[in-house]
N, C-alpha and C positions, 0 to 999 in steps of 0.2 A: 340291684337292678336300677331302684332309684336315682344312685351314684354313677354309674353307668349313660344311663338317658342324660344328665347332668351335665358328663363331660361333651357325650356327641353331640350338646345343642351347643354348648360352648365352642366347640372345634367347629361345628357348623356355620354358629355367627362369624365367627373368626375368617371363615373361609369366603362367607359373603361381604364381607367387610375389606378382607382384600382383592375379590374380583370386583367388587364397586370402586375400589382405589386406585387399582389399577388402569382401568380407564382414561380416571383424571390423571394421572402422575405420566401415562403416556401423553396424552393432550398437553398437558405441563410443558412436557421437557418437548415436547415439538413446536409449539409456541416460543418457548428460549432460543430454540433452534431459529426458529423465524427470525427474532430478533437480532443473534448475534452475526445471523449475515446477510441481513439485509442492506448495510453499509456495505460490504465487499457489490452486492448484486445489483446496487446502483451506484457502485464506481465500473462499473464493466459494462452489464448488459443492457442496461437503461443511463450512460453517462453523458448519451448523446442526445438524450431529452430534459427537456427543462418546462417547469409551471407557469401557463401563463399569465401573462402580466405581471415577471418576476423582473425585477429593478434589475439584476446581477446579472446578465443570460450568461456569465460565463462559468458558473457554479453550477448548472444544472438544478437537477434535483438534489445531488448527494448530498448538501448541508442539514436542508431543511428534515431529508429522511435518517439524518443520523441522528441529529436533536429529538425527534418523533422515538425512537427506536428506543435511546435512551431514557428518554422522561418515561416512557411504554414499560420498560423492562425494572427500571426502577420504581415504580407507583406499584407494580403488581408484586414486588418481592423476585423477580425472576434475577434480575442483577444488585450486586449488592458495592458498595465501593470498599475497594482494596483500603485498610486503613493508611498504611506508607505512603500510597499514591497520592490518598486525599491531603494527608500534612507535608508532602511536598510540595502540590500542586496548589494549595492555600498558600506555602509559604510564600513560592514564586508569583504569585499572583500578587498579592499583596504586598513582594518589594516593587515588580514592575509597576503599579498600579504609585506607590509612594514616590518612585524616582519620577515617574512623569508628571506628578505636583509638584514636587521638590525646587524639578527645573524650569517651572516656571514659564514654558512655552506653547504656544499652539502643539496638539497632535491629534490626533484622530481618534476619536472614541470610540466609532464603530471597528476601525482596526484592532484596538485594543478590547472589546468585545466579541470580537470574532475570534482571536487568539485566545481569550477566556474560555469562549463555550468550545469551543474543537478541544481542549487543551482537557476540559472536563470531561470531556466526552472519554479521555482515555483512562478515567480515575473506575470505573465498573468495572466489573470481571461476571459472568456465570457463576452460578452457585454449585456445589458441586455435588455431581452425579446428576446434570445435566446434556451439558456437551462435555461429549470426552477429545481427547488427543485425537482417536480414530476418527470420531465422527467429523473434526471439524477438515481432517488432513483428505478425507474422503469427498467431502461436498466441496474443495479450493481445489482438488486435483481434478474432478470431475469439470467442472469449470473453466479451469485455466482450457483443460485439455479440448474440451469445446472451442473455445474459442482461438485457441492454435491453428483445430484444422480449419475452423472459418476462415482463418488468414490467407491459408493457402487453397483454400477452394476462391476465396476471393481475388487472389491474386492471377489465379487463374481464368477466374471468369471475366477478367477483364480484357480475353485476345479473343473471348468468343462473344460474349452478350454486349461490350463496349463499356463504357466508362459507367453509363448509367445507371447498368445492374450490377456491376462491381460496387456502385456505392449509393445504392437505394435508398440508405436513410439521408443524406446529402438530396439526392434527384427528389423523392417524391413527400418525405417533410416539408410541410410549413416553415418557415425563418423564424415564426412565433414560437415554434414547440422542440425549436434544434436548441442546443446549447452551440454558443460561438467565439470564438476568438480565438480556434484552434488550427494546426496545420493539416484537417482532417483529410486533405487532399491533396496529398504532394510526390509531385513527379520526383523521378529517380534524379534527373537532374534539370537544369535551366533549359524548357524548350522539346525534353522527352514528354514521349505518350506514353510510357509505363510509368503507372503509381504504385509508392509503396504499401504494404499491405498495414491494417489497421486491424484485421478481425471482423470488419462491418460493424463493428460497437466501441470501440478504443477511440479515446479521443485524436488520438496523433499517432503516428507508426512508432514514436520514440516510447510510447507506455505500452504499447502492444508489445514491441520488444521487452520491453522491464518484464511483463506479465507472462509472458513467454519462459525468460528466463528464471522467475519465481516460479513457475509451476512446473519447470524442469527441475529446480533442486527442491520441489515438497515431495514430486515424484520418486528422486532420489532414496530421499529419506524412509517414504511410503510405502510404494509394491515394486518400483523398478521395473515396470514393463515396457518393452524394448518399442512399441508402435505409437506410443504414449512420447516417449523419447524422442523419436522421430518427427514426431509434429512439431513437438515443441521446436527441435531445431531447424527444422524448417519453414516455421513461424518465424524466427530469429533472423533466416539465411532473408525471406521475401519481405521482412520491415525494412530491411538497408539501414538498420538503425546501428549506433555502435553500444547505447546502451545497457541493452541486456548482456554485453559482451562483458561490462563491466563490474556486473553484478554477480556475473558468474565468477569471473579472477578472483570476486573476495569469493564465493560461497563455494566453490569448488577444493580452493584448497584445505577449508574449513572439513566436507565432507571428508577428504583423504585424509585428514588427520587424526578426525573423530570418530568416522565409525571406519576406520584402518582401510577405504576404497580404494586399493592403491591399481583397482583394474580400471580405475575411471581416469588414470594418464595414458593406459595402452588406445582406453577405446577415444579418449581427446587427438592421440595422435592419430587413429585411424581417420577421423571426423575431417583433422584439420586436412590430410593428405587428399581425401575425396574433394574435398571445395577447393585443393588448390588445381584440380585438373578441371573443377569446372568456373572457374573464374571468369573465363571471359562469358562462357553459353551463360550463365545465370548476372553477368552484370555485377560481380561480388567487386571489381576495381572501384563503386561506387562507395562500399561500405568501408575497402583499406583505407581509401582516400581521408575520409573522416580524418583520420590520425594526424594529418598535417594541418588542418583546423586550430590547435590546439598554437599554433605560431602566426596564424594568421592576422591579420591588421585589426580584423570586428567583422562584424555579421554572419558569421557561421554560429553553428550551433553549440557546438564544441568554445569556442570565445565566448559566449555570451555565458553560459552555464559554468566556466571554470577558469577563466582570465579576469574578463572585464570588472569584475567584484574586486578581482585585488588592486589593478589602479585604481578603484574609485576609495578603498579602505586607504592607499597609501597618502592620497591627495586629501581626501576630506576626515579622514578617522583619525589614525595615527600621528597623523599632525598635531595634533590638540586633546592634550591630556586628559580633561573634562568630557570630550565626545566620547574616547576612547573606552574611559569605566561607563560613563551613564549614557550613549547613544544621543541621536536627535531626534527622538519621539516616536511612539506610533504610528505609522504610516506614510513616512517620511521617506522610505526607500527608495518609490518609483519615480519621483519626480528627479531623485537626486541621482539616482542611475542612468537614468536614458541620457543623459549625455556619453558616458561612457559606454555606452551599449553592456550594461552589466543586467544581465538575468536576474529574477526575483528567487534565487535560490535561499533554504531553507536556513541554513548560516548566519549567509552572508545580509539577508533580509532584518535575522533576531537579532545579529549584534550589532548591525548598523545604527537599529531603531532601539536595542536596549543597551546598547556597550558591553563592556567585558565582562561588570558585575549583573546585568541581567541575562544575559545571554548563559554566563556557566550555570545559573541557577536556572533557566531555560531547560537546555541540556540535560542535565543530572535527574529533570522529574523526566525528562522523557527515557532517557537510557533505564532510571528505574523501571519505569514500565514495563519496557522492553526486557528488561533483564525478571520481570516476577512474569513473564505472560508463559502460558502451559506449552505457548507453538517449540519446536524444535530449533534450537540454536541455529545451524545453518536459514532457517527462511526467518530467523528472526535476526540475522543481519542481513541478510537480502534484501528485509524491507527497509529496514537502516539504509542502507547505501542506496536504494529507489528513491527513498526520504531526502539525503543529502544531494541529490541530482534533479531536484522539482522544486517547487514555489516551497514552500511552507505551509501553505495552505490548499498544492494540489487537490483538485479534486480525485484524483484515480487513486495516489499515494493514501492519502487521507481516509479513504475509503478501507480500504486494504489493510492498513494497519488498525483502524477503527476494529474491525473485525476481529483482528489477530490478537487484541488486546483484551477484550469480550471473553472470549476464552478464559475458562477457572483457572486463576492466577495460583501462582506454585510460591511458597516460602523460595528466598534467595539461600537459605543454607541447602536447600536439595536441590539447585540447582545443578551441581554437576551428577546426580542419582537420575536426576532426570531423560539423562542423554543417550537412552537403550537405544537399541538395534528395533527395528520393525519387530512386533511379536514377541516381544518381552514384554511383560507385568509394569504397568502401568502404574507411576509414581504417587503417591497419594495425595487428592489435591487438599489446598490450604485451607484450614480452617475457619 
C-alpha cells in the first residue's frame, strides 16, 4: 500500500509538473512566434510607417524592429545562431571590413554598418520545436493572402470612393509618420486616373506584385486552395507590375519539377488565355508594354533595375583591375550611379562597392543562409530572385527574407529529405 501511495504521488507530481510546463512552453513558443515574424509584419503591414524623428524616413520602421526582434530573441534563448552562418558571415565581414582599410580611401562607415547588422541579423534561426514548417507557411499565406485581396478591393475602391480612399494611409497620414521616397502612388500611365494597386500597405505596386507572387507559390506548396489562388493573381493582374511575373518564371518551373505539378502548365495556360481576352477591359497592354523597357534609352523601370548597372560596371569597374577585385568603398554606389541611371540593386550595389573578391564572399554567406533555412525550396528562391530585383537593403525584401531565415534552420545534407509534398512527416530540424 505504502509502495502504491509512493508511485501515485510521484505520477501525480509528474503530472503537475507537466500541466505547470505546459503553460510556459506554450507562451514560449508563441513569444518565438512573435519574434520570427515580426520582420515579415513590418515589411508589409506597417511598411508604410516610420518613427518619428527618424533621420532615414525611407526605411520605416522595418530596420530598427528587426535589430529589436533579434537582440529580443537572442538575449532570451529563443533564437540561437546557425554555427555555419555565424563563421561565414564573420569571415565575410572581416575581409570587407580589411579591404576597406587596405584601400586606403574614404567610404562610408554607416554603410558598411548597416550591411554588418542586416547581414547579422540572418546568422539566427528558432530553436527547435518552436516554429515548425506548418506553422510558419500558415501565418505568410494567411498574410500574403490578406493583403492580395486588399489590392483588389483597393483597386476598386478607387472608381467608387476616389483616389482618397483608395489610398488612406497616403490622404490622411502625417508626412512625419509615412515612410517616403516610394512610388506609392502611381498611375497606370503618364496623365491616367487609374492607380496601380499597392494592397493599401505595400510600399510600391512593384513589391505588392513580388508579394503576390511569393504567396502564390508558398500557397502552392501549402493547401492549394483555388480562391486563395485567385487573389493572388489578381493582385498580380491590378499592380501592372512585371515583377511578380518574374519570380514566378523561376518559381513555377521549380514547383513542376519538384513536387511533379505538371497540372500547373494546363491551368498557366488557362490563366494566360482568360487575360488575353481581357486585355484591353482591364488595361493589361500597360503590363505587356513593360517588356520593351528593357531596350529602352533610361528612365523606365525595367533600365534602371537590369541595364543601367551594366554600363556603369563596364565604364567605371571593369576597366581597372584593382576596382574590379576590391570595389570603391562602401557606400560609394549612389553617387556614381545616377549618372547612368543605374538602380541601387542587390549585386550590382555589393560588387561595385566590394569588387569581385568581396562580393563572392558576399553571396556565398547569403546563399548559405538561404540554402540551411526550414522554408521550402520553391519560396526560398522567390525570395532570392525578390532579393536580386531590389536595393540590398530593401526594406520589404529585407523583411521577408529576415523572417524566412528565423525559421529552425535544417543541416544542408537533408536538404533534399526536406522537399516533401504538403502532409508528409516533417524533417527533423538541426541540432
Amino acid at each position: 500500500m505504502a509502495a502504491a501511495q509512493t508511485v501515485n504521488h510521484a505520477l501525480g507530481s509528474q503530472f503537475v509538473a507537466a500541466s505547470a510546463a505546459a503553460p510556459r512552453r506554450a507562451g514560449s513558443v508563441w513569444l518565438t512566434r512573435v519574434i520570427v515574424f515580426t520582420p515579415v509584419v513590418f515589411a508589409t503591414l506597417l511598411a508604410k510607417f516610420t518613427l518619428p524623428g527618424l533621420n532615414i524616413p525611407s526605411i520605416g520602421m522595418l530596420f530598427p524592429m528587426v535589430i529589436i526582434a533579434v537582440a529580443a530573441g537572442l538575449a532570451t534563448g529563443r533564437l540561437q545562431p546557425v554555427p555555419m552562418r555565424l563563421a561565414l558571415f564573420l569571415l565575410m565581414l572581416s575581409v570587407l571590413a580589411l579591404i576597406q582599410i587596405w584601400r586606403g580611401e574614404v567610404f562610408s562607415l554607416p554603410s558598411l554598418a548597416m550591411m554588418a547588422v542586416l547581414g547579422f541579423a540572418y546568422v539566427p534561426a528558432a530553436r527547435r520545436g518552436t516554429v515548425t514548417q506548418e506553422d510558419a507557411l500558415r501565418f505568410f499565406c494567411n498574410l500574403t493572402a490578406l493583403i492580395a485581396l486588399a489590392g483588389v478591393i483597393q483597386f476598386t475602391l478607387q472608381f467608387v470612393g476616389g483616389k482618397a480612399f483608395a489610398f488612406p494611409i497616403e490622404t490622411f497620414v502625417p508626412d512625419w509618420l509615412r515612410t517616403r521616397g516610394y512610388n506609392d502612388i502611381a498611375p497606370l500611365y503618364y496623365g491616367a486616373k487609374i492607380y496601380k494597386a499597392t494592397g493599401f500597405v505595400m510600399l510600391e505596386p512593384s513589391v505588392f506584385c513580388q508579394l503576390c507572387a511569393l504567396g502564390l507559390t508558398a500557397e502552392l506548396v501549402h493547401r492549394n486552395r483555388g480562391w486563395r489562388m485567385a487573389a493572388y493573381a489578381a493582385g498580380i493582374v491590378v499592380s501592372y507590375s512585371g515583377t511578380g511575373l518574374l519570380i514566378l518564371a523561376v518559381t513555377l518551373p521549380v514547383l513542376v519539377i519538384l513536387y511533379q505539378r505538371w497540372d500547373l502548365l494546363l491551368r498557366g495556360l488557362l490563366l494566360l488565355a482568360v487575360l488575353a481576352l481581357l486585355v484591353e477591359p482591364l488595361n493589361l497592354n500597360v503590363t505587356l508594354n513593360r517588356a520593351s523597357e528593357f531596350s529602352s534609352s533610361g528612365g523606365s523601370s525595367a533600365f534602371i533595375r537590369f541595364v543601367g548597372w551594366m554600363n556603369l560596371f563596364a565604364d567605371k569597374l571593369w576597366t581597372d583591375p584593382a576596382r574590379a577585385l576590391f570595389g570603391y568603398g562602401a557606400g560609394t554606389f549612389f553617387s556614381a550611379a545616377e549618372v547612368y541611371r543605374a538602380g541601387e540593386m542587390a549585386h550590382a550595389k555589393i560588387f561595385f562597392e566590394f569588387g569581385v573578391v568581396g562580393g563572392l564572399l558576399y553571396f556565398v554567406f547569403l546563399f548559405y543562409c538561404f540554402l540551411s533555412s526550414r522554408a521550402p525550396l520553391a519560396l526560398r528562391i522567390g525570395v532570392l530572385a525578390a532579393y536580386f530585383m531590389n536595393g540590398a537593403y530593401s526594406p520589404s525584401v529585407t523583411g521577408i527574407a529576415t523572417s524566412l531565415l528565423l525559421w529552425p534552420a535544417l543541416p544542408v545534407a537533408t536538404q533534399s529529405r526536406a522537399r516533401q509534398l504538403p502532409g508528409e512527416p516533417e524533417v527533423a530540424d538541426a541540432k
